[in-house]
N, CA, C and O atoms as CSV, one atom per row, in Angstrom:
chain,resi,resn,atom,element,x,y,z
A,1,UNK,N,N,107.508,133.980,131.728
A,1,UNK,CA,C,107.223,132.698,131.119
A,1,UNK,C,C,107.079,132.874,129.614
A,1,UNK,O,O,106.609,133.924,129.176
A,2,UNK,N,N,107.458,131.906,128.816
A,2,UNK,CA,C,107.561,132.198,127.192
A,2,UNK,C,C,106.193,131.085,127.000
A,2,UNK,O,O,105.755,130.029,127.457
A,3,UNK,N,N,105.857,132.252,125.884
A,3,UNK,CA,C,104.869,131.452,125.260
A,3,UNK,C,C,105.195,130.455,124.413
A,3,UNK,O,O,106.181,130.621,123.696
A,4,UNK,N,N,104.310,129.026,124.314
A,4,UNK,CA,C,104.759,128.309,123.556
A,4,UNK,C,C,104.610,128.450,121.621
A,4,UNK,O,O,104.060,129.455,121.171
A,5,UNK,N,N,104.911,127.842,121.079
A,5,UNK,CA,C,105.300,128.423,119.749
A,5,UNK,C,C,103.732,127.239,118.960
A,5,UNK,O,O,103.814,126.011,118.964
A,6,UNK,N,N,102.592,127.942,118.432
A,6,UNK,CA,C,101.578,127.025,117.777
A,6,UNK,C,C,102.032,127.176,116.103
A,6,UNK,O,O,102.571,128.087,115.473
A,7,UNK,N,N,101.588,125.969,115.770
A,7,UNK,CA,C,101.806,125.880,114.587
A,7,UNK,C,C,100.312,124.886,113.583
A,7,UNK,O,O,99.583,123.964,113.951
A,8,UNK,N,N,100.388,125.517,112.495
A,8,UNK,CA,C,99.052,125.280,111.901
A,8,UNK,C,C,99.449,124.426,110.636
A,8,UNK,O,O,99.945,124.960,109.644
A,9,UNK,N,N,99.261,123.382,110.701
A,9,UNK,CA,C,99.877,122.236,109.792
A,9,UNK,C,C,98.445,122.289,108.554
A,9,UNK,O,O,97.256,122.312,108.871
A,10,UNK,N,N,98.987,122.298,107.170
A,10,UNK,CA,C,97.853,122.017,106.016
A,10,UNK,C,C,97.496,121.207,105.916
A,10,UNK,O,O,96.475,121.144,105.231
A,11,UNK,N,N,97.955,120.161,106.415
A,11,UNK,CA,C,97.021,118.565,106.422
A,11,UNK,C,C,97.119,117.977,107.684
A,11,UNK,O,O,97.705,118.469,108.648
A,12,UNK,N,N,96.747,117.306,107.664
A,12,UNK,CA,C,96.112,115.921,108.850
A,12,UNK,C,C,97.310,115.075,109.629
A,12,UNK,O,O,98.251,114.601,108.993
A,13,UNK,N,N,97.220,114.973,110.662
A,13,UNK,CA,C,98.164,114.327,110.845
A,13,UNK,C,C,98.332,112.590,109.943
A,13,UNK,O,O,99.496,112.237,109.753
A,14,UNK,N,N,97.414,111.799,109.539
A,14,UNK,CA,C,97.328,110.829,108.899
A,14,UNK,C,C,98.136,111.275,107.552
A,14,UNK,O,O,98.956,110.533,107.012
A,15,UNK,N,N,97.933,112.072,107.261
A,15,UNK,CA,C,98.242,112.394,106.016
A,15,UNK,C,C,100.185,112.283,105.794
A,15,UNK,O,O,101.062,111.772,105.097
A,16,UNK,N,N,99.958,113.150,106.923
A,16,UNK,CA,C,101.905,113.598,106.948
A,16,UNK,C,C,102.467,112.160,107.011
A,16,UNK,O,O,103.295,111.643,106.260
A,17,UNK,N,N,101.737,111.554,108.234
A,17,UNK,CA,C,102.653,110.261,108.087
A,17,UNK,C,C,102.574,109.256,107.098
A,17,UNK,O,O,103.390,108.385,106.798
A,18,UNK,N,N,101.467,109.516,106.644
A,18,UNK,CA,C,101.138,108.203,105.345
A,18,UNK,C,C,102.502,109.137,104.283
A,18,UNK,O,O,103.242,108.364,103.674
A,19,UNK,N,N,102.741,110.383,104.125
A,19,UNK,CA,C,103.590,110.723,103.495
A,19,UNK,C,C,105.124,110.101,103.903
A,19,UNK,O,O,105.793,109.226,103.354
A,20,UNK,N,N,105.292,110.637,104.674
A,20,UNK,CA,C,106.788,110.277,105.540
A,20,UNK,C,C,106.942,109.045,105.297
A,20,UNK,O,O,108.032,108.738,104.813
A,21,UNK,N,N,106.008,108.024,105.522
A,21,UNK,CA,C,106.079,106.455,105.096
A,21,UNK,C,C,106.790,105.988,103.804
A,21,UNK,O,O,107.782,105.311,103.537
A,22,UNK,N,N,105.530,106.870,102.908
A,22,UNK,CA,C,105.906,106.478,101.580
A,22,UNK,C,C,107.567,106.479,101.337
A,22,UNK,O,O,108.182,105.526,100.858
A,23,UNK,N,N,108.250,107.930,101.828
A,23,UNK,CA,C,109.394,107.996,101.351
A,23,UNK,C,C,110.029,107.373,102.198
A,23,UNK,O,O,111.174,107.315,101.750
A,24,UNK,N,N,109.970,106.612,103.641
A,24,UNK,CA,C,111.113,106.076,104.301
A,24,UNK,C,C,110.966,104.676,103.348
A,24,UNK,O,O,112.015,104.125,103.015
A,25,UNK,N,N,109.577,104.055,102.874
A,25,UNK,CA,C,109.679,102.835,102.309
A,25,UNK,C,C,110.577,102.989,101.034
A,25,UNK,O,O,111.469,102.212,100.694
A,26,UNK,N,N,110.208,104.049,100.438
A,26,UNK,CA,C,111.641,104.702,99.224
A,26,UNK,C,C,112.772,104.282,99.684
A,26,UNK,O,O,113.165,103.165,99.345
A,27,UNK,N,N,113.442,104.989,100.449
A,27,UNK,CA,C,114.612,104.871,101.415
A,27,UNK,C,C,115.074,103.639,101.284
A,27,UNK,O,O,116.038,103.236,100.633
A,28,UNK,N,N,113.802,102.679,102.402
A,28,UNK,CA,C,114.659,100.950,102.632
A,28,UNK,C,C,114.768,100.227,101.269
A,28,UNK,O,O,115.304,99.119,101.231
A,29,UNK,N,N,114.404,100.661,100.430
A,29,UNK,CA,C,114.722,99.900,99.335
A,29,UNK,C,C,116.049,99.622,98.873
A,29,UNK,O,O,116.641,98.555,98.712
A,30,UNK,N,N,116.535,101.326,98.616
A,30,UNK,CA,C,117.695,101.217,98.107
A,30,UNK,C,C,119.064,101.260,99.384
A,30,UNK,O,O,120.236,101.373,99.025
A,31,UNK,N,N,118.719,101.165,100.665
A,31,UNK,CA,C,119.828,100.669,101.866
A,31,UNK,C,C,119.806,99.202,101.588
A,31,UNK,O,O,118.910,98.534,101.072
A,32,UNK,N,N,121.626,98.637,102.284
A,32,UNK,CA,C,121.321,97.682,102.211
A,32,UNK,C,C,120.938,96.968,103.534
A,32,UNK,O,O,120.349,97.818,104.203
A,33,UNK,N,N,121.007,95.662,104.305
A,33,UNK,CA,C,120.755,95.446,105.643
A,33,UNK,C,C,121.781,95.782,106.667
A,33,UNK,O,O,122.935,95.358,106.601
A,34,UNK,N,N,121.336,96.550,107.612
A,34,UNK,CA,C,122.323,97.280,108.793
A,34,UNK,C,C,121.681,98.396,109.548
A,34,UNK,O,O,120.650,98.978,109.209
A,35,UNK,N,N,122.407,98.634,110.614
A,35,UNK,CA,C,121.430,99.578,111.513
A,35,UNK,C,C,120.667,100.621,110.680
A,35,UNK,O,O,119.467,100.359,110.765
A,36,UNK,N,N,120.827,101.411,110.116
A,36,UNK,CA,C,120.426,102.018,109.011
A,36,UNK,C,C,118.887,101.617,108.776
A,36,UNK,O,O,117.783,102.107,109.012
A,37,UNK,N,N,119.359,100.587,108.249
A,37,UNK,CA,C,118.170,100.021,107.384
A,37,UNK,C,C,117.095,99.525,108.467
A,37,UNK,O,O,115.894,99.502,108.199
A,38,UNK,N,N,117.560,99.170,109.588
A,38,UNK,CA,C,116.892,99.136,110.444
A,38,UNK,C,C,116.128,99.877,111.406
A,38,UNK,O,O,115.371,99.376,112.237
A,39,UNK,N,N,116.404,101.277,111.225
A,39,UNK,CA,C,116.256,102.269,112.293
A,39,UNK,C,C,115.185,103.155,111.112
A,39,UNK,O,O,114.570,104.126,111.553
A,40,UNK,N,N,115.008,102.759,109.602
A,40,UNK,CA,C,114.472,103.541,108.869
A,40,UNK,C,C,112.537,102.291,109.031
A,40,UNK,O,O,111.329,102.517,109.112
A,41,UNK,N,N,113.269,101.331,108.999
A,41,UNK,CA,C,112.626,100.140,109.155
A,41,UNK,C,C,111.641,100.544,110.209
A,41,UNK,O,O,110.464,100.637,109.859
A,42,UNK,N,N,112.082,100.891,111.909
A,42,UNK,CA,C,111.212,100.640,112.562
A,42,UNK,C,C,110.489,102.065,112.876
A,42,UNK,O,O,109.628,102.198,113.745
A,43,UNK,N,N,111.138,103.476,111.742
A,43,UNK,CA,C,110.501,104.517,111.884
A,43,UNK,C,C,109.289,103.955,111.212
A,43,UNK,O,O,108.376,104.653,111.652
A,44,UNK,N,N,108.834,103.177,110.482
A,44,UNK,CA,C,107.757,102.786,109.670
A,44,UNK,C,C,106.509,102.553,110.348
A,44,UNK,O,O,105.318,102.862,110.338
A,45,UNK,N,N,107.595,101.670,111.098
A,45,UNK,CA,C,106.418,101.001,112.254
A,45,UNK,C,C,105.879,102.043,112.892
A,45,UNK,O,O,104.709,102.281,112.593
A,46,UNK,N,N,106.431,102.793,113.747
A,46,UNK,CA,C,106.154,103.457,114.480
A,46,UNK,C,C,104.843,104.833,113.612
A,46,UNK,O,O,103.771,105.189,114.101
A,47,UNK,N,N,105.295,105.183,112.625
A,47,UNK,CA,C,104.177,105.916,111.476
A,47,UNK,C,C,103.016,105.197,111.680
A,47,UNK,O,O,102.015,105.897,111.833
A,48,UNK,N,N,102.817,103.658,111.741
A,48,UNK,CA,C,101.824,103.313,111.065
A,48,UNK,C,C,101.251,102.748,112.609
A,48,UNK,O,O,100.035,102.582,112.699
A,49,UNK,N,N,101.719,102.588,113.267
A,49,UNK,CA,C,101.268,102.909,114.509
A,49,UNK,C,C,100.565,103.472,114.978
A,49,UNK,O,O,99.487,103.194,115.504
A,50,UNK,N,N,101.438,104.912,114.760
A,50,UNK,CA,C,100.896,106.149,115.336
A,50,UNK,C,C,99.212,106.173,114.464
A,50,UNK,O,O,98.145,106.451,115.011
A,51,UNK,N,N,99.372,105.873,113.299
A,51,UNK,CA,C,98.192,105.971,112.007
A,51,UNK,C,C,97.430,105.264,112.829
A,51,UNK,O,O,96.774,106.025,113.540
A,52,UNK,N,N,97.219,104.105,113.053
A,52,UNK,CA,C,96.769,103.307,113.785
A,52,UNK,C,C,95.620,103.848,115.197
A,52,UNK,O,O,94.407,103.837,115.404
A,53,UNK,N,N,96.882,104.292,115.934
A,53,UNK,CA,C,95.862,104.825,117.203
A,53,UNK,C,C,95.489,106.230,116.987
A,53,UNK,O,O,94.815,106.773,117.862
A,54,UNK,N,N,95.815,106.854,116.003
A,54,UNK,CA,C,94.996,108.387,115.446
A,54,UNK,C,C,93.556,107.863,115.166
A,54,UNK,O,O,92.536,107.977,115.845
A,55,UNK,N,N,93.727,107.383,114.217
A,55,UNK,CA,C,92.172,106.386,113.460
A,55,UNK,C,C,91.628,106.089,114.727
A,55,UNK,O,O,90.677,106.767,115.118
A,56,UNK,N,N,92.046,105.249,115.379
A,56,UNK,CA,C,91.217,104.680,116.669
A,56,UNK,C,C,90.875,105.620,118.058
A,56,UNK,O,O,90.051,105.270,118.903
A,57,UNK,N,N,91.696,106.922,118.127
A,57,UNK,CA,C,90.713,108.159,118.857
A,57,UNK,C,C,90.035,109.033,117.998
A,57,UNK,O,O,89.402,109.995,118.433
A,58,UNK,N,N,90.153,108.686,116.462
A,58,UNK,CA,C,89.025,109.869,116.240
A,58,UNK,C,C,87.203,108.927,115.799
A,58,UNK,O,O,86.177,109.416,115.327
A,59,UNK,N,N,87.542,107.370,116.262
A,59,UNK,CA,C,86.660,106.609,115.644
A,59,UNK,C,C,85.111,107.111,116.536
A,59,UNK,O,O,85.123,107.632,117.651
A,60,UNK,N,N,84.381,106.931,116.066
A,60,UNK,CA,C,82.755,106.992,116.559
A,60,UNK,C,C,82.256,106.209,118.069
A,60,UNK,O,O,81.438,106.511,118.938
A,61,UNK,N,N,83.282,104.966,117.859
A,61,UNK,CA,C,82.943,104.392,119.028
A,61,UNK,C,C,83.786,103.929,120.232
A,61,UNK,O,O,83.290,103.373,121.212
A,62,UNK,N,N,85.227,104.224,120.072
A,62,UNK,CA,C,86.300,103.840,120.555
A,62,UNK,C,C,86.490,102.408,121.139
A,62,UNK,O,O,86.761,101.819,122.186
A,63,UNK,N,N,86.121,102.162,119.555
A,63,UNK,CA,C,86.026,100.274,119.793
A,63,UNK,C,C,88.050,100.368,119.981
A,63,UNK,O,O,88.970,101.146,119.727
A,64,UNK,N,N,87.737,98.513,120.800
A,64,UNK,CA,C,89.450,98.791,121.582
A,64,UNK,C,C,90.454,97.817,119.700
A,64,UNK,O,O,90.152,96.860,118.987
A,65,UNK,N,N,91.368,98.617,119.712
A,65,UNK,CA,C,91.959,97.918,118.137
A,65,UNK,C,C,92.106,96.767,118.652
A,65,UNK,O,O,92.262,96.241,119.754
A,66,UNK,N,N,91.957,96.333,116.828
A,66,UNK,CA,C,92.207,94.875,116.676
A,66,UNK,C,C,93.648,94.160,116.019
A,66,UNK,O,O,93.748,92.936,115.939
């Protein structure tokens, strides 16, 4: 059986994606409208999402999001 491969990331997961964001919002700027622009579009979502329910399992009370 192979061991699986760990990896030790320097920041947070919030962090990476608030990064990744920034530059896909870079990105949709200069695309114009088309799958493209759309598929960069709903990687966004999905970042801020993910941001979203990170925040909300590491919260104090696991109030349900709003």
């Amino acid at each position: 059986m192979q061991k699986r491969r760990r990896f030790e990331h320097a920041s947070t997961l919030e962090e990476r994606l608030a990064e990744d964001t920034t530059q896909l919002r870079e990105q949709a700027k200069t695309l114009k409208p088309g799958p493209t622009r759309d598929h960069v579009l709903r990687r966004i979502r999905q970042n801020e999402t993910a941001s979203h329910l990170s925040e909300w399992l590491r919260s104090p009370g696991l109030k349900p999001p709003v």
